[in-house]
SEROLO-146443 format. One record per residue: residue in three letters; z, x, y of N, C-alpha, C, CB in turn. Coordinates in steps of 0.02 Angstrom, whole numbers, plus 50000, padded with zeros to 5 digits. Glycine has a CB too. Layout:
<rs>
ALAZXYZXYZXYZXY/...
</rs>
This chain:
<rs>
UNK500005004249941500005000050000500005004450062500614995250000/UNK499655000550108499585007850170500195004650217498585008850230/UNK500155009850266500825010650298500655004750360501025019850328/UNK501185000550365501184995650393501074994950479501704993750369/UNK500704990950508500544990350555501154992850611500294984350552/UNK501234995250676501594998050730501694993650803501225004550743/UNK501354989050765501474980550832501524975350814500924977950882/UNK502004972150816502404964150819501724959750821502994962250903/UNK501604958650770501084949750796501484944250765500084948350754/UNK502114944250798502694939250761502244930050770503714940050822/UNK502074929950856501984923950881501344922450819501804924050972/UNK500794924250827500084923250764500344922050718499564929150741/UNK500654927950663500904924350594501394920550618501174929050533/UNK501804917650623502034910850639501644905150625502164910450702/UNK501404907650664500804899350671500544899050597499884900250738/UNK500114905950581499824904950506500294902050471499634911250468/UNK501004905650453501544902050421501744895350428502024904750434/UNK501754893750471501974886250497501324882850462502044884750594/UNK500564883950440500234881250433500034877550352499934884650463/UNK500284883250322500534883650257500814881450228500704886450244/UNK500764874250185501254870650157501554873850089500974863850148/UNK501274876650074501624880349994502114885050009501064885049942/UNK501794888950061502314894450085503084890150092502014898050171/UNK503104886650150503704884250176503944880350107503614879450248/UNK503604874950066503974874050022504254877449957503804870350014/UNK504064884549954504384889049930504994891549951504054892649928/UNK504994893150008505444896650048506064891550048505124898550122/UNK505854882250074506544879150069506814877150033506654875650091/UNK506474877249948506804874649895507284883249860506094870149836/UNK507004888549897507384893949885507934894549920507084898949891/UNK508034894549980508644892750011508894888450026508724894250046/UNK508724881650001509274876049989509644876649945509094870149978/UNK509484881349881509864883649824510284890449844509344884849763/UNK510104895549873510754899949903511074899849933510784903649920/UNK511044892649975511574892050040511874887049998511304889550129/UNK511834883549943512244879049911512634884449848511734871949881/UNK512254890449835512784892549783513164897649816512484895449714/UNK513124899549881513304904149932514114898949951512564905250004/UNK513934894149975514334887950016515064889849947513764876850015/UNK514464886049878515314884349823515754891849819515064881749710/UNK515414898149812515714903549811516284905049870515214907749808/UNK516244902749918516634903149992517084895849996515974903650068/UNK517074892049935517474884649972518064886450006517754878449915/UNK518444892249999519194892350025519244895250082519674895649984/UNK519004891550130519154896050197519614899150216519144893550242/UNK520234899050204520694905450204520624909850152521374903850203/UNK520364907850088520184915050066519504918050072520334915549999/UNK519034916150104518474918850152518554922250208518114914250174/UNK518944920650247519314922250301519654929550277519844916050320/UNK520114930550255520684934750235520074941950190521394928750169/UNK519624939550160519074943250112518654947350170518514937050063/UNK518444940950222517904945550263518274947750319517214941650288/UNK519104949450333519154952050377519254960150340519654948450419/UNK519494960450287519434966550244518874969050251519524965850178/UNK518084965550234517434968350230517524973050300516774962150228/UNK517584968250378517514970950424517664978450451517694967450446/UNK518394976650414518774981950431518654987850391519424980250429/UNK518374988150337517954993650282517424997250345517344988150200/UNK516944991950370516334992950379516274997650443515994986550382/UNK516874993050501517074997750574517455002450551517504994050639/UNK517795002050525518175010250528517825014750495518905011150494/UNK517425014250438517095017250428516585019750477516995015150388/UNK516135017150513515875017350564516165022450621515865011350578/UNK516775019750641517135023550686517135031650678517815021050683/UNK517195031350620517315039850606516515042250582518005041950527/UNK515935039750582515335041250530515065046750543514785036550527/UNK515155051050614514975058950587515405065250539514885062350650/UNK516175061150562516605065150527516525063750449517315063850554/UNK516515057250428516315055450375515765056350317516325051850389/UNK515225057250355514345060350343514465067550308513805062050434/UNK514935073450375515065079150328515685079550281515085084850367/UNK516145074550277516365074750202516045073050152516815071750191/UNK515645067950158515035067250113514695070250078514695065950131/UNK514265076350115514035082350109514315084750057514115086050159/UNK515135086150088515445092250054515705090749976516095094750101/UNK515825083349977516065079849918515375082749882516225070749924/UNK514805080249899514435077949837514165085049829513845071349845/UNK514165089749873513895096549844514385099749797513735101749901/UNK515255099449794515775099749747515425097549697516385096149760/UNK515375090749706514975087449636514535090749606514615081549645/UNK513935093849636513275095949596512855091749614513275096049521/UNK512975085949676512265081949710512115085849782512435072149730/UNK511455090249764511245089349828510925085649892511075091649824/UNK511295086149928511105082550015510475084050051511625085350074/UNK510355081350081509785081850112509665077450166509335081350069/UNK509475080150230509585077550304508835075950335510025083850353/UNK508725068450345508075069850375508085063650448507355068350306/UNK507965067450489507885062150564507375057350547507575066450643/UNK506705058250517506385053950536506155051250485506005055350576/UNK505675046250457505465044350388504725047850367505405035750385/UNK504475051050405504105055950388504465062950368503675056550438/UNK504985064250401505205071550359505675068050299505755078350416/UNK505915061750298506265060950230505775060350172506715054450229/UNK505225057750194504455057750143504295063850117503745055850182/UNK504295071550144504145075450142504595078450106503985076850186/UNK505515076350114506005080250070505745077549998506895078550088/UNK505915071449984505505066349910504905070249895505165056849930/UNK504465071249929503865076649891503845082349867503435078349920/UNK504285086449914504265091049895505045093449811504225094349972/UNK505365090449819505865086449763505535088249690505855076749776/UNK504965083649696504725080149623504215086349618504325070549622/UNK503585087149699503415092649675503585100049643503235092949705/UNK504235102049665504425107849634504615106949568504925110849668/UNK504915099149553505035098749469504405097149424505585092649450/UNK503895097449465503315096749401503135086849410503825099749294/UNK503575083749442503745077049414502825073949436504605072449464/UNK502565069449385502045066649415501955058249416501505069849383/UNK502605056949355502745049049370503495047049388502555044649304/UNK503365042649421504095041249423504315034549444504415045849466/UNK504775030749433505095025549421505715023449468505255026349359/UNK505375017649491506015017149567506065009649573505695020949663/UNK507015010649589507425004549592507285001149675508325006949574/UNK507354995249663507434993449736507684997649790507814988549739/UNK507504996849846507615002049903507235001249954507525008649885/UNK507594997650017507444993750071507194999550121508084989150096/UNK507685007250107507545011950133506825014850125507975015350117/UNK506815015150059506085018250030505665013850043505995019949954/UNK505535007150060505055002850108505025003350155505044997750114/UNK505565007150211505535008650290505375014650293506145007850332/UNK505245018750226504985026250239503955026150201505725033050176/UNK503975018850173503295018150136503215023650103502695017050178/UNK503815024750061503835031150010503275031649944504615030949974/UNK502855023349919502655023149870502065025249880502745018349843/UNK501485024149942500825025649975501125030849992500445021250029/UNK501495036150018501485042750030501565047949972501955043650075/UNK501935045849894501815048049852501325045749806502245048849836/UNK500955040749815500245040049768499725043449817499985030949748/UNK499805044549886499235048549908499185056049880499255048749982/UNK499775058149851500025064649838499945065549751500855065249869/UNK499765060449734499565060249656500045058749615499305066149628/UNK500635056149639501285056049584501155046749600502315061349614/UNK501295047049548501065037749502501945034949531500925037949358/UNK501865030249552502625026149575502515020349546502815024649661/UNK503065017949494503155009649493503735007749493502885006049439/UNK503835001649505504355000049550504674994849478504054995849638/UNK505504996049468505664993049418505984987249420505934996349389/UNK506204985949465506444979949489506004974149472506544980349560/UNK506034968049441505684963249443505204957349493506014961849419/UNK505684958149554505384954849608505054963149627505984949849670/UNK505264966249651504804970649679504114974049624505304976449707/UNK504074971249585503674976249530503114967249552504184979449412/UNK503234961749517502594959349555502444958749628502484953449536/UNK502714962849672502454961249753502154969849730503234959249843/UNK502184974449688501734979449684501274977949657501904984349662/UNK501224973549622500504971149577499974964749634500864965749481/UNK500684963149673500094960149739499874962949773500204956149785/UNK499944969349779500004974549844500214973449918499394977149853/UNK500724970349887500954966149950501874969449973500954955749918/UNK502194969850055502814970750041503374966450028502934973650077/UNK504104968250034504424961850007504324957350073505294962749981/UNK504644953450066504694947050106505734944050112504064940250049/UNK506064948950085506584946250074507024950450043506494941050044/UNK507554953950077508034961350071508214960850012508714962550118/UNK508264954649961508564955049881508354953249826509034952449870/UNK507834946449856507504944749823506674944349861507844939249800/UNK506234951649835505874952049884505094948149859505884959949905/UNK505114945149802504374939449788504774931849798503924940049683/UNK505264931849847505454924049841504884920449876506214921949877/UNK504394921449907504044916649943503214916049891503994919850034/UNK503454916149848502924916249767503234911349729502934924049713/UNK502864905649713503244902049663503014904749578503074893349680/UNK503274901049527503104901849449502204901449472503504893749383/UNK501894898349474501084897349459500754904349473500694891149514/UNK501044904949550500934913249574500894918849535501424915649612/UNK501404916849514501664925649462501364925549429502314927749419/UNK501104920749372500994918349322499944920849327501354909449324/UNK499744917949373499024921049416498994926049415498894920349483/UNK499364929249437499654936049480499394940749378501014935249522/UNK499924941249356500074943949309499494942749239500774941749304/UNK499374937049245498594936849192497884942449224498184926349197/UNK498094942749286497394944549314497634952249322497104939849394/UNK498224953249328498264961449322498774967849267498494962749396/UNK498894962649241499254966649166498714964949104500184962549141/UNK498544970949067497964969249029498214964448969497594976049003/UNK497714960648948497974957748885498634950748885498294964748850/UNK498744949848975499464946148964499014938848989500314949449026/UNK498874934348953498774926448944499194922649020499234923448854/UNK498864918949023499144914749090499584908149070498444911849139/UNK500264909849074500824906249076501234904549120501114907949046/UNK501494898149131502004897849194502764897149157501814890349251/UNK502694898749073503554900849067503914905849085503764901449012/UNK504524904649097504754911449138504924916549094505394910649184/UNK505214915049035505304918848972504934924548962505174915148921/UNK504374920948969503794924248927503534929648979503144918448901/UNK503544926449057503274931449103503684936549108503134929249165/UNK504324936149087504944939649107504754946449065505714935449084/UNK504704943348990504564948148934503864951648955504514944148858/UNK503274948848964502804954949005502934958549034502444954249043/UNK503174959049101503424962849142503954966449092503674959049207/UNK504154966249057504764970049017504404974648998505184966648955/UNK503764973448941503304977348918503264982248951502774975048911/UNK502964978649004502514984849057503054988849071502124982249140/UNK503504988549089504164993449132504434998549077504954987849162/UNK504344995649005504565000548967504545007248978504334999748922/UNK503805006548952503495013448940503775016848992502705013948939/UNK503635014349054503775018549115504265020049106503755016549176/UNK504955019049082505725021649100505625025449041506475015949106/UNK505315027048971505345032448920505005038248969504895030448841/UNK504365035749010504045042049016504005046049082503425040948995/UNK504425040349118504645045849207504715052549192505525044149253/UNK504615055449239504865061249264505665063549312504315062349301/UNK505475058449344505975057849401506195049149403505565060749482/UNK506615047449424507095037449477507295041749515507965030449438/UNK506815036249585507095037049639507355029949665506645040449680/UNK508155028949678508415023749697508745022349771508815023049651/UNK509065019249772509285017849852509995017249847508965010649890/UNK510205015849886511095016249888511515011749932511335023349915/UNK511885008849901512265001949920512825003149978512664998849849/UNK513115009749938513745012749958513875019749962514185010649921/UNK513885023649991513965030949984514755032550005513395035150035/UNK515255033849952516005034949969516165042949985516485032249903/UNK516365042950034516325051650070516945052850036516365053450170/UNK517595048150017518075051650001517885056049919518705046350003/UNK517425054949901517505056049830516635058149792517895047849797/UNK516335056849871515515060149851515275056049789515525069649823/UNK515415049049800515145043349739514645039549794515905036849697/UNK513845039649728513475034349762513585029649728512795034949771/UNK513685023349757513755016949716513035010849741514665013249738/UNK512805010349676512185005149668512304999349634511615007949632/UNK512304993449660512304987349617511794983849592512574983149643/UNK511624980149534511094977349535511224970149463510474984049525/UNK510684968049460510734961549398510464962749338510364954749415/UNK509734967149344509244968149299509494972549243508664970849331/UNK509824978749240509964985049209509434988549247509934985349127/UNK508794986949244508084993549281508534998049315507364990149357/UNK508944997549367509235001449402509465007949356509744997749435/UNK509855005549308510415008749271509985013249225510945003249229/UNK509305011649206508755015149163508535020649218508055009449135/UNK508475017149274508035023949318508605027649350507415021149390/UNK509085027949356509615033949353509915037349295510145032149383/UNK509825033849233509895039249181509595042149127510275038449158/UNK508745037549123508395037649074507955047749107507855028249071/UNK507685046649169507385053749180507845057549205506815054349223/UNK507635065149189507935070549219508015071349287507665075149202/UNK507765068849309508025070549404508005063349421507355076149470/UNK508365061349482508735056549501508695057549603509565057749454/UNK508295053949640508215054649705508585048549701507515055549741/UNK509175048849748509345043049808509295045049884510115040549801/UNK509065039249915508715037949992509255032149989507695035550006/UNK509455033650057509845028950111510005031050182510505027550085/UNK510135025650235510125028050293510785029850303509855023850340/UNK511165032350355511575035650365512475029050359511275039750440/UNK512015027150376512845020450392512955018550338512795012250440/UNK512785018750286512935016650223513725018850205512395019950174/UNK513865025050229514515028950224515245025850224514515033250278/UNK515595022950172516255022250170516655027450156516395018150134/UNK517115026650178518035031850209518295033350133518925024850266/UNK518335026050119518905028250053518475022149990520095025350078/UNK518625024849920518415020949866518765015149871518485024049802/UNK519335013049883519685006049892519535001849955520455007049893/UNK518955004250003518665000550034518074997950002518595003150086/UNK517904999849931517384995749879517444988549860517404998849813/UNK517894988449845518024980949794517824974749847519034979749762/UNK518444972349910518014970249938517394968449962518114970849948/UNK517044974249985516344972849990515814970849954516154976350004/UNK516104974149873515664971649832515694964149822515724974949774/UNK516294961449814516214953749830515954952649845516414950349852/UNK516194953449934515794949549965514924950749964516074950050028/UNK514814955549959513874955849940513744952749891513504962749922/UNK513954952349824513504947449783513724939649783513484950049707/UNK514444940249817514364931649824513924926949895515224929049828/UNK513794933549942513524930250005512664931750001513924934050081/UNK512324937249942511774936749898511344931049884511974938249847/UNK511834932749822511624925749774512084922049741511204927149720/UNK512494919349775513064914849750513474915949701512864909649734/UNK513424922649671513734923549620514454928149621513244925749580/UNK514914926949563515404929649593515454935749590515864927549579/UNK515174939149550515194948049554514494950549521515934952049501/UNK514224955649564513504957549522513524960149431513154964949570/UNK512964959549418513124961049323513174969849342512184957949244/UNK513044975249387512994980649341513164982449430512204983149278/UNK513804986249413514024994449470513994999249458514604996349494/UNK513285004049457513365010249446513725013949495512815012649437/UNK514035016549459514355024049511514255029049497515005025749522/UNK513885033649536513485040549496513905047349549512275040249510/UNK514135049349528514575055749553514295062449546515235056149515/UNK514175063149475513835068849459513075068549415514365072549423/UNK512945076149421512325074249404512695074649311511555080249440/UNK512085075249241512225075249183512955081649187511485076649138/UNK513485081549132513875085149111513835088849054514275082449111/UNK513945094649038513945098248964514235093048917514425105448959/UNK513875089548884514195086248810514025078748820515145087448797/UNK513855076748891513585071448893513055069348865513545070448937/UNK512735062448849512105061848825511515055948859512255060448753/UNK512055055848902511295053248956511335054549026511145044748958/UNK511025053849065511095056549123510665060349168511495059249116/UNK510345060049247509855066549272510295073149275509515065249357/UNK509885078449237510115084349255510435086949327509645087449241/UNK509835083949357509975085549445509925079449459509425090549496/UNK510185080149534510325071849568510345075249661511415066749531/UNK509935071949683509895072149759510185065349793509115073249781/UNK510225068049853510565063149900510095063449967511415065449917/UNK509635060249993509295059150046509435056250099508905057150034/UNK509795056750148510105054650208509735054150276510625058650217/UNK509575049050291508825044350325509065044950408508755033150293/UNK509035046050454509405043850515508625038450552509735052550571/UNK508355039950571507715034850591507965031350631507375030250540/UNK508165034250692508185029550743509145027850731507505022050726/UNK509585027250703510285025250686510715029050711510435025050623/UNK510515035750743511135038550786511025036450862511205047250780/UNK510245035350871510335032550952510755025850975509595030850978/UNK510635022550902510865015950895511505016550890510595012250843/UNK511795020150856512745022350859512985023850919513005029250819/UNK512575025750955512725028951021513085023151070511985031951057/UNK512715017451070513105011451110513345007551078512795007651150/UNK514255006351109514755005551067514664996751043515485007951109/UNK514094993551097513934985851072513354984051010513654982051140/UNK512934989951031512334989550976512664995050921511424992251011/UNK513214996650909513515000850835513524995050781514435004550842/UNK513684988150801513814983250760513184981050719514094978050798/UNK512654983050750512204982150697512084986550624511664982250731/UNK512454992850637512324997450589513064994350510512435007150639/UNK513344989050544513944988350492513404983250440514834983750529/UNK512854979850429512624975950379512524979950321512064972450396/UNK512664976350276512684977450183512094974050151513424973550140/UNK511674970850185510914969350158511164966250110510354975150136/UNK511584959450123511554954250086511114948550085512024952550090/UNK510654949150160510234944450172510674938450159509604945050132/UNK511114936550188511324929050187511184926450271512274928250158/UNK511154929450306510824929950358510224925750378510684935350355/UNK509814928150324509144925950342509194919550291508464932050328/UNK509494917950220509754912150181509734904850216510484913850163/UNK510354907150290510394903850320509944901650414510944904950304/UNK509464906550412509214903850481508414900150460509124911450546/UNK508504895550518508234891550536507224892750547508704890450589/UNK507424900550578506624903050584506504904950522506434909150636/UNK506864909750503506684913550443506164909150377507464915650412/UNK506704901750365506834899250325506014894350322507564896650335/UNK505764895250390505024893350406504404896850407505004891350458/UNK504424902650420503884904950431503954911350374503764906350510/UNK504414914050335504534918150288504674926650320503904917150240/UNK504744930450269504784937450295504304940550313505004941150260/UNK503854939950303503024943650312502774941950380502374940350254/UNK502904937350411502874936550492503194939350512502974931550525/UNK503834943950505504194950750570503854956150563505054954050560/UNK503284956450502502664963050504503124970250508502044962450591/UNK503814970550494504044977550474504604974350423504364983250544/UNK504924981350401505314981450325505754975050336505864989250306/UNK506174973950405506854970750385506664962250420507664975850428/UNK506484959350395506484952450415507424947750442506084948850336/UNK506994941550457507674938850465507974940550531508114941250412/UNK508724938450545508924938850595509224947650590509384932550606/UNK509404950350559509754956450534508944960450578509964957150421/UNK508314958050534507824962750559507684962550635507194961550522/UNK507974956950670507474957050736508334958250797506814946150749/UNK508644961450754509134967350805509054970950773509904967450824/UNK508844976150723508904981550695508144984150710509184980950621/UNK507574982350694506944983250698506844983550768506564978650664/UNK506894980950819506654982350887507194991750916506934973050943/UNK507674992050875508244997250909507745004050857509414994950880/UNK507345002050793507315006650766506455011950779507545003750698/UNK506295003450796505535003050780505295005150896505244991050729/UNK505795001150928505715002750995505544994051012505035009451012/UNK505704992351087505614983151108504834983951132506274979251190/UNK504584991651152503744991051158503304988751091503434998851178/UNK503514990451016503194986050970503624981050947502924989450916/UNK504104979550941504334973250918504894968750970504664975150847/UNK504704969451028505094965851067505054959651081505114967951113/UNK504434955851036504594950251021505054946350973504194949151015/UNK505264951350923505674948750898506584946050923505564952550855/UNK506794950150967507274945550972507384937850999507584948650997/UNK506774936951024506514930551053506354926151011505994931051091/UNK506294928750936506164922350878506644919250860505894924050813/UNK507334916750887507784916550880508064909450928507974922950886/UNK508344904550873508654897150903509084898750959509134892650847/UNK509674904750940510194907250964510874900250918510064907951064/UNK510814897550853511024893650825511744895550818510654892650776/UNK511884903550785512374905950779512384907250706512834902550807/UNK512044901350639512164900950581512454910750557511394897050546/UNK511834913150563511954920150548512644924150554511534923250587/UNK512794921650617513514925750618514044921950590513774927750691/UNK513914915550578514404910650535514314914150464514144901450534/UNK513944916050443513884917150384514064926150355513184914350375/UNK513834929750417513824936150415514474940350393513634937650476/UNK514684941250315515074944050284515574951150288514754943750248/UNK515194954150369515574957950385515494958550474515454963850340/UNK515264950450500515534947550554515154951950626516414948150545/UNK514574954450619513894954850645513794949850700513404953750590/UNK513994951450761513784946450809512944945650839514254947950866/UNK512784944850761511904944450799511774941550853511374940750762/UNK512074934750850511614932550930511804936850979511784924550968/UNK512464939051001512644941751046512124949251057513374942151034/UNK511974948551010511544955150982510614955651014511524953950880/UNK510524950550988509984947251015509824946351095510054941350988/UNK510374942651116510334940551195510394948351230511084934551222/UNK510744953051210510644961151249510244963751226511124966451249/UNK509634963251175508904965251170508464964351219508624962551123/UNK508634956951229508364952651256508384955651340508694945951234/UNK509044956351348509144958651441508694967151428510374960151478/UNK509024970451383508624977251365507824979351397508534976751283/UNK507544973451339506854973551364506584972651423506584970251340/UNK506854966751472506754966051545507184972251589507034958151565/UNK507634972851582508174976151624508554983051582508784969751640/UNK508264985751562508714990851519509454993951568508114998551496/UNK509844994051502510614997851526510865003451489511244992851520/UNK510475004151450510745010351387510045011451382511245007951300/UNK510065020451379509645022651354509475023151265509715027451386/UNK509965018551238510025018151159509635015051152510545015951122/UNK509425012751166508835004951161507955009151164508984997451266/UNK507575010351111507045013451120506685006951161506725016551050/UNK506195010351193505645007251221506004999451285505115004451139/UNK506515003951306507064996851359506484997451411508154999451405/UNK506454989851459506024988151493505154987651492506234990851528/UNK505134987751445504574985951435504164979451400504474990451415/UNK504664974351407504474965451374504464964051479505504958851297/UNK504594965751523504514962451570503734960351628504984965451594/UNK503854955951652503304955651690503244953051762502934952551656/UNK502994954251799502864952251866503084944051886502064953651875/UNK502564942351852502744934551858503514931251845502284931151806/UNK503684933551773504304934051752504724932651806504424940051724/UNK504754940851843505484942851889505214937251947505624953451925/UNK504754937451968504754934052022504884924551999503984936552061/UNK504774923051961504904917251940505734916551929504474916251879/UNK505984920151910506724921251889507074921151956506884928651847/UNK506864926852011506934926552092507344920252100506164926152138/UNK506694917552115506734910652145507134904052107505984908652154/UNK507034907452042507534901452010508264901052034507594902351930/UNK508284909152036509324909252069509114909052128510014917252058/UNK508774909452185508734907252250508874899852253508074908952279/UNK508354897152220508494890052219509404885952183507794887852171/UNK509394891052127510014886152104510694889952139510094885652006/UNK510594894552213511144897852241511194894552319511034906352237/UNK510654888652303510534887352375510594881152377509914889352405/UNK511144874652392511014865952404510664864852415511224861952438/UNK510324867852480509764864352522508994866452474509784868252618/UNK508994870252474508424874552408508214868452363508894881552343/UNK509004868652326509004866152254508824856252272509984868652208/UNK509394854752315509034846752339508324846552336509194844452418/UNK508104850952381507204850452407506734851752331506944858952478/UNK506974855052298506594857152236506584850752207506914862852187/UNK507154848952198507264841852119506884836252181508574838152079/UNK506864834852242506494831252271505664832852266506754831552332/UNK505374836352265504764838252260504484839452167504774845252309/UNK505004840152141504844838752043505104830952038505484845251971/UNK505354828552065505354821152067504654816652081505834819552120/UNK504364817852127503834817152164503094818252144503954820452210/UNK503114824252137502464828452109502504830352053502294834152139/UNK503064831751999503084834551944502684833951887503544833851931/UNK502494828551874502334823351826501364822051832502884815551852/UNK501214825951899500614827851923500484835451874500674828652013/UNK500794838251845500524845051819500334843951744501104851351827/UNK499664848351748498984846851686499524848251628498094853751683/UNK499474845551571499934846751492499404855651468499704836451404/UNK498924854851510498454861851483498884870451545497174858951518/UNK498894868551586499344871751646499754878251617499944865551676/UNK499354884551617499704889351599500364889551601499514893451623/UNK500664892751525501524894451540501914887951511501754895351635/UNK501464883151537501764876751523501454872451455501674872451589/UNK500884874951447500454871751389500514875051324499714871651406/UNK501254880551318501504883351272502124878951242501644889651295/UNK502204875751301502824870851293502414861651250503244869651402/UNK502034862851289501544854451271501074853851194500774853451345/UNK501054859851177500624860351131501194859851073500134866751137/UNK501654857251054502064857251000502674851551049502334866550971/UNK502554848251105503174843651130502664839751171503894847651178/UNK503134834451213502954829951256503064833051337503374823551239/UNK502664833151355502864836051439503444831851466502154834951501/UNK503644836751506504294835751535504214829051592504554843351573/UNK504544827151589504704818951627505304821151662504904811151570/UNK504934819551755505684823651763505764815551826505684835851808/UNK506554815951818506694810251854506634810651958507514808751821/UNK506764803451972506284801352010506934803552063505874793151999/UNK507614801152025508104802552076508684807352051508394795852100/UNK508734812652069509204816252046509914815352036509164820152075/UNK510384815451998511184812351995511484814052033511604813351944/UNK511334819352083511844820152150511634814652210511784828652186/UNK510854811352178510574809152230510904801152240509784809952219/UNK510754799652164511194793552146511884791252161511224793652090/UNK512304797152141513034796452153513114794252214513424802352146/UNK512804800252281512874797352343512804792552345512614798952382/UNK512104788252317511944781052332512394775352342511594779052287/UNK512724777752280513304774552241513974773552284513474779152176/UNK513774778352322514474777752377515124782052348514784768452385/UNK514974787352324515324792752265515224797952344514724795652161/UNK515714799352350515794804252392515594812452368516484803352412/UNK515314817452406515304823152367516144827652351514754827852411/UNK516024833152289516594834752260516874839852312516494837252188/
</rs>
């Protein structure tokens, strides 16, 4: 898959999406079912409450300390026998991964989910390089056979129903018959993945949790694939971005909760790897060697301001996007980079810059659901609305690409709006003259025929309620 486009066409796909009846009814019969098995997992609001103030408090303090933390990390896991590895940008973390596998000879290799390794388009930078990548994960292994990316941080073919796959998989696994049982498709895809985990070279996986006290990566997952591609080949790459970093191992348990119950409704994931070291003398499974790839891409500018740090505390539970309103319409493939959802359109504009994706914080109700739901208490909207000033008005230089969503018309329209609503006499004369004339402007009328083309033009009244009251013999306040 080639490396993904470098400009927001959020507003276009929208529309395509919105147009699409299969799409959306994919998408809402999928999250009417995770926000209902999400909901029963949380019934006890004091023990939701009491759970996610723990998550929080894992996630900021960890945070608080994350350079001091980063080089205990280091030092833990090189004790261990995992080497570290530091890369600013996702082109030099591409380049550490190549050169990795190239020095071990490796020419296939086998990789677990990894949201990271989709924001670095690790799989087109190592098939340009001749090393064969397939992806073991089940949702992600048919969005590789679509050549398509995910659409969804956990479950990344959710916007594919059974018929899809089922298409999908007759027409590109040799020999596999066109079925819409799930059984049976399940067991294909089993086939196919086999071979691959006997005959890797190298699993390269991603990382849930990186514990500095103790130089443990911790990976969760449902399938086992994970658990095959960290111990079935000899070498073992994990990629993750820097915030991943927890303080102490007893800031684990919590979180893991809360991630697979705010997931996928369930109460604890089937499989916690914890990989510490690489293989041991006398052991019998295991990578000989084991790397640690440490991503920054944009996440220390973003640490830098103490309001936009809060974005770096998410655990990519996607319950987030479960629950919003846009998401839940137009799918993941309309935010056109890795992280969809509300999580993606504060994290993606800080990473990616508000000159290519500064439409995204604007895709947004400002509903709140997200932070109602947000398991380690992520004030997205609040998050959102200072993108939002960012792009017009920048205040931190943390913010790539600040001031550049603004425009002429904009400020001067804005002007006059607080002139007018700072002024009685202004503001009387205005609502007198949109009383009057208002109702005179074309439904086609630039600016405004963005509003008409999906509503009813505005009907604006004849007498204003300060105008009335007076009438009324209501004295002013």
């Amino acid at each position: 898959m080639s490396a993904e486009p470098r400009q927001s066409d959020f507003t276009g796909k929208a529309r395509i999406a919105l147009d699409d009846p299969k799409l959306r009814a994919n998408f809402r019969r999928a999250m009417d079912g995770l926000m209902a098995k999400r909901g029963a997992q949380f019934a006890d609001p004091v023990e939701w409450a009491a759970l996610r103030a723990r998550g929080i408090a894992a996630r900021a303090g960890s945070l608080a300390r994350l350079p001091e933390l980063l080089e205990q990390l280091e030092r833990r896991c090189a004790e261990n026998g995992i080497q570290v590895h530091w890369a600013e940008t996702t082109q030099e973390a591409n380049a550490i991964v190549l050169d990795i596998l190239q020095a071990a000879g490796a020419r296939r290799v086998i990789k677990g989910k990894s949201m990271v390794s989709e924001e670095m388009h690790l799989n087109a930078h190592l098939n340009a390089h001749g090393i064969a990548t397939m992806e073991s994960d089940l949702g992600e292994y048919i969005i590789q056979l679509a050549g398509e990316a995910p659409s969804h941080i956990v479950m990344p073919c959710i916007h594919k129903n059974k018929a899809e796959v089922a298409a999908l998989f007759a027409d590109r696994i040799p020999g596999q018959p066109y079925t819409e049982d799930v059984d049976q498709l399940t067991a294909a895809a089993r086939r196919a993945l086999r071979g691959a985990f006997a005959s890797a070279d190298a699993g390269i996986s991603g990382v849930n949790f990186a514990v500095a006290e103790t130089g443990t990566l911790v990976l969760i997952e449902n399938e086992g694939n994970g658990r095959l591609s960290t111990t079935l080949p000899p070498l073992h790459i994990a990629v993750t971005g820097i915030e991943k970093v927890l303080e102490r191992l007893d800031d684990l348990p919590p979180l893991l909760s809360l991630l697979s119950r705010s997931a996928t409704g369930q109460p604890i994931t089937t499989y916690v790897n914890m990989i510490t070291k690489p293989r041991q003398p006398g052991e019998l499974d295991g990578p000989t060697a084991v790397h640690l790839v440490l991503l920054d891409n944009g996440r220390s500018r973003v640490y830098c301001d103490p309001e936009l740090r809060d974005t770096l505390r998410c655990i990519r539970c996607a319950a987030c996007m479960n629950h919003c309103p846009v998401y839940t319409r137009v799918g993941g493939h309309t935010y056109t980079f890795t992280y969809p959802g509300p999580i993606g359109k504060i994290l993606t504009p800080q990473i990616e810059g508000l000159d290519c994706a500064g439409e995204q914080p604007h895709a947004s109700s400002l509903c709140g659901a997200c932070a109602e739901v947000c398991p380690v208490g992520i004030p997205i909207p609040q998050l959102l609305v200072r993108l939002r000033q960012e792009a017009v008005s920048p205040t931190s230089t943390a913010v790539k690409g600040g001031g550049t969503g603004g425009s002429l018309m904009e400020t001067l329209i804005w002007r006059a709006t607080t002139l007018m609503f700072t002024s009685p006499r202004l503001y009387g004369a205005g609502s007198r003259l949109m009383g009057w004339f208002g109702h005179l402007a074309p439904a086609w009328l630039p600016g405004l025929d963005r509003w008409t083309r999906t509503r009813s033009k505005p009907k604006f009244a004849a007498k204003s309620l300060h105008r009335l009251a007076k009438e009324r013999g209501y004295p002013d306040a």
